[in-house]
Phi, psi and omega in degrees: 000132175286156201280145146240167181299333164327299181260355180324295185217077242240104170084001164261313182211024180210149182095206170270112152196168175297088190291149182274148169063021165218182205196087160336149201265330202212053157154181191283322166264153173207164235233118171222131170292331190241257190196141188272335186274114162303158164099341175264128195261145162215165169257115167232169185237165183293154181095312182308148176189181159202136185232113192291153194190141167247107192270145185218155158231183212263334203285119169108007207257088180286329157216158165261125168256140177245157159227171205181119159247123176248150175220137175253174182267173195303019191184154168111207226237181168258149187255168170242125190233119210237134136255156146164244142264114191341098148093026166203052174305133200256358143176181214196117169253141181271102223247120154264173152005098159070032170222149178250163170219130182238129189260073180309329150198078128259195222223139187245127152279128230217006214297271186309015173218182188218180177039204197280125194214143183257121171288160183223135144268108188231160178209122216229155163265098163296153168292000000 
């Protein structure tokens, strides 16, 4: 696969890891979507993203709960950061410039369905 700023560097400050400065609420690790590291630049275009997704399975399950820090960089573009189910987001915070946002518990509804169903997390470059 070819490296993206997505994957440049995948388990050091991208991916699953032990983020500077934030303290996951019920474990050791937490999961970036983008790069933990200040100071680094890229160029996107609208559209660019990338979306982490998991298959699990549901039965017997009514929410998936989450926690969820975004924080964007000081300058560039705005991001969408989306849950719910592969191809059925179920809700969405908009991150501008130089701003965090903490998403302290929410939830992907799992109420109607069954069996093995892929949760998605994405963080997209918006207009």
């Amino acid at each position: 696969m070819a490296r993206s700023p997505f994957t440049r560097l995948a388990g050091v400050t991208q991916g699953r890891i032990t983020p500077a400065g934030y303290t996951p609420p019920d474990g050791l690790f937490a999961f970036a979507l983008g790069s933990d590291a200040p100071g680094v630049v890229y160029e996107f275009n609208t559209g660019d993203g990338l979306t982490l997704s998991q298959l699990t399975d549901v039965t017997g399950v009514r929410l998936v709960r989450f926690a969820a820090r975004l924080r964007a960089p000081a300058q560039g573009p705005r991001w969408t950061f989306a849950w719910g189910l592969l191809g059925a987001p179920q809700g969405a915070r908009v991150l501008r410039p130089a701003r965090t946002i903490d998403i302290a518990d929410a939830c992907i509804d799992v109420s109607q369905v069954t069996g093995n169903q892929t949760l998605a997390f994405s963080l997209t470059v918006t207009p």
